[in-house]
C-alpha positions, 0 to 999 in steps of 0.5 A, a space after each residue: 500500500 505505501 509503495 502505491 501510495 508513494 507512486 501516486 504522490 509523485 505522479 500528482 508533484 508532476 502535473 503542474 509543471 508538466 507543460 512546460 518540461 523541459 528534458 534533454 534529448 527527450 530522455 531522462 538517461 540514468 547510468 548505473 556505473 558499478 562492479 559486476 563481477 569484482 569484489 563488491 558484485 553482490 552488494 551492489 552489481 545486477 542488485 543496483 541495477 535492478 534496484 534503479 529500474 525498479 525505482 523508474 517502474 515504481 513511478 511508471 517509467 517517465 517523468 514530465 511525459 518522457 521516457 526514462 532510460 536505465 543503462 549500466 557498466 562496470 569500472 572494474 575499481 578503476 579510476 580510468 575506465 570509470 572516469 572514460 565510462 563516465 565522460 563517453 556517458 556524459 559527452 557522446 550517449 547524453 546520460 543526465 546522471 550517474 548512480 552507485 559507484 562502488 569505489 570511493 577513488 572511482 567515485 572521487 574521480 567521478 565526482 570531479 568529471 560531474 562537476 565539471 560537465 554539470 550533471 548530477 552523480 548519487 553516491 551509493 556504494 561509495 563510503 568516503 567522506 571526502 565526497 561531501 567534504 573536501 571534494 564536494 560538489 553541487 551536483 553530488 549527492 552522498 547517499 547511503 552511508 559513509 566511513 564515518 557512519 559506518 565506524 561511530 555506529 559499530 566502533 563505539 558500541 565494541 569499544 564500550 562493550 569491552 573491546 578497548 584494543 585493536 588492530 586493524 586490517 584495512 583494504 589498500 586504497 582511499 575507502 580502507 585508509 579512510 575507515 580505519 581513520 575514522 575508526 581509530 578517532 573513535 576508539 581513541 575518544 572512546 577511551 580504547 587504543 589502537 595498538 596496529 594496522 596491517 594494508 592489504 591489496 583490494 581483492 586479495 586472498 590470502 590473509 594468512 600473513 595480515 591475520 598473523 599480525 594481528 594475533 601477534 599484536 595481543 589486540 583484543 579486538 581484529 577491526 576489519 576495515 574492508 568490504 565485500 569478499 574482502 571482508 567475507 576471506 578474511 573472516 573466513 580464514 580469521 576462523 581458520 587461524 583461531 582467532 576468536 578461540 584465542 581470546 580475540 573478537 572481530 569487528 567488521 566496520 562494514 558488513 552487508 546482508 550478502 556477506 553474512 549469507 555467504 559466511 553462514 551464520 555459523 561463522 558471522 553470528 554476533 558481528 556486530 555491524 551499523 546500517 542504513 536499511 534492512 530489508 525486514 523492518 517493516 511491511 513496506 521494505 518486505 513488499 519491496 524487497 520480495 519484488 527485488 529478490 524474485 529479480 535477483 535471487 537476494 535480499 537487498 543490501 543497503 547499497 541496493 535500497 541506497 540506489 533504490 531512494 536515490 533514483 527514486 528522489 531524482 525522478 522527484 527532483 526533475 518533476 519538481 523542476 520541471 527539467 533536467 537542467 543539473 543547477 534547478 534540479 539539485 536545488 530541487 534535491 535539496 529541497 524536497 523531502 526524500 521519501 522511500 520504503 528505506 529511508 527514515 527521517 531523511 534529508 539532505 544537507 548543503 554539503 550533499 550529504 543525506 542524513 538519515 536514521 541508521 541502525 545498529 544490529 547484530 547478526 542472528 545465532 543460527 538457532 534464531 533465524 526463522 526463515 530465509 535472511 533473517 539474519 539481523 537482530 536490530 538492536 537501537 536506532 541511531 539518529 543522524 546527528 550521531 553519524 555525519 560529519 558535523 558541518 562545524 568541521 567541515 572543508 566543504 565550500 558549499 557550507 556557510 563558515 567551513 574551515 579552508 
């Protein structure tokens, strides 16, 4: 009922500037820059794909009366081949806006193409806050999550369960380095320490030599500071070594639905981990995730329903502007409540960061699931002030007062 209700609400925003659109091309053109067959597929992939069609369905598939088409690529976690998908995207196939990007150095160089043509881009699966801090731009949009909300969520509740020591294991590129920082601050101000780090490259697997170190450090607590398979092999093979049986505790600073699917709940049960959505909370995220997983054979990860709401509000966007001029629309994005089956109290701040309820959960003994991916016990709701970014430190030069 919320989705038809939430269908006909966009339908009737677009009837009063309908006769004056104004589209490009005659077509809204949506491309789903993301990894299809690398190390985060499964949280994002064919599921974000999928998730942004079913956006343009939901609203009946155009907006001012034109067509919206939904195209898709994958950047391999290359900056390059992103950055010349995006500009062949932007200069020669007339795409109005790119969405999920899984890679935060793809997303960053992205984000500086979309500045410079002018053309909206939504950060899914990207978690580096430099997109809504230093880098940020008019035209991005920060949608799901970042490293800061991801590691003041779950950080703060191992360090105050007695988890006062660490090491981390961090994935090699901007994303890990910037979650294992945010992290580290964290721990710190918790009143915990952090007694080392070991970087490993993007898609390895063999941990044997990290997760050595990590047992040497005599850390009570192996942070993992990565995502994807990366995070699913080094759990996996921190079982193989003995880890939790020697007296250590893993904390996965990013975890998704996908990744306790693919570990079992044998090996994930007790994880503790922070998200912005999950698919059994309520009986509108159940109706839309059993349409997703009839098309994808899966649950939803947070990534997906992050596509998902931001396709979703650009649609809403374009309506209420009645273009797809980049400068009226994200005035219009900015502008308007965001509104989808996932997002709770949601908004977005001049720095293009969305704001919005996350929740703090723990993953399911075996013996308390009761039927396919129930796997997450949602243990508190976390407001948006506890997880973004506070606009007082903020470098960002759309943000009255921001630090240079």
């Amino acid at each position: 009922m919320r989705l038809n209700i939430l269908g006909g609400a966009f339908l009737a925003l677009m009837l009063p500037v309908a006769a004056e659109a104004q589209i490009s091309g005659d077509v809204v053109k949506i491309g789903v820059l993301t990894d299809m067959a690398g190390v985060t597929a499964d949280i994002t992939g064919k599921g974000s794909l999928v998730a942004a069609e079913m956006a343009v369905r939901e609203i009946g598939g155009t907006v001012l009366g034109k067509p919206v088409e939904v195209i898709s690529a994958d950047h391999q976690h290359k900056a390059d081949v992103g950055s010349a998908i995006a500009r062949r995207w932007f200069d020669v196939e007339g795409v109005d806006t790119i969405v999920d990007v899984p890679n935060s150095g793809v997303a960053l160089a992205i984000q500086g193409l979309a500045r410079e043509k002018k053309r909206i881009a939504l950060y899914s699966g990207a978690g580096t806050t430099a997109l809504t801090n230093e880098q940020c731009s008019p035209f991005g949009f920060h949608w799901t999550y970042d490293t800061y909300a991801v590691s003041h969520g779950t950080a703060s509740a191992v360090v105050k369960a007695g988890g006062t020591s660490w090491f981390f294991l961090a994935s090699d590129y901007a994303f890990g380095h910037q979650l294992q920082n945010d992290a580290t601050g964290v721990i710190t101000a918790s009143g915990g320490k952090v007694l080392g780090a070991a970087r490993h490259p993007l898609n390895t697997s063999d941990f044997s030599s990290f997760l050595l170190s990590a047992q040497s450090s005599g850390a009570k607590v192996v942070g993992l500071a990565n995502a994807g398979n990366d995070t699913v092999n080094a759990m996996r093979q921190a079982g193989e070594f003995g880890l939790v049986q020697g007296g250590q505790s893993l904390a996965a600073l990013i975890l998704f639905l996908q990744d306790v699917h693919a570990l079992g709940l044998k090996d994930a049960q007790g994880t503790y981990l922070t998200t912005s959505s999950y698919w059994d909370m309520n009986d509108a995220t159940r109706a839309w995730s059993k349409q997703f997983v009839a098309r994808t054979g899966m649950m939803p990860s947070m990534l997906h329903a992050g596509v998902y709401g931001a396709v979703r509000h650009y649609l809403k966007a374009i309506a209420r502007a009645g273009t797809d001029d980049a400068d009226r629309v994200a005035a219009a994005m900015r502008s308007i409540p965001i509104e989808d089956v996932f997002s709770e109290n949601a908004r977005i701040r001049e720095d293009g960061r969305v704001t919005r309820t996350m929740y703090l959960v723990r993953v399911k003994k075996p013996s308390d699931s009761k039927y396919p991916w129930d796997y997450f016990e949602i243990l508190r709701s976390i407001p948006p002030e506890e997880t973004v970014w506070p606009l007082s430190a903020s470098k960002c030069p759309l943000v009255s007062g921001a630090t240079r």
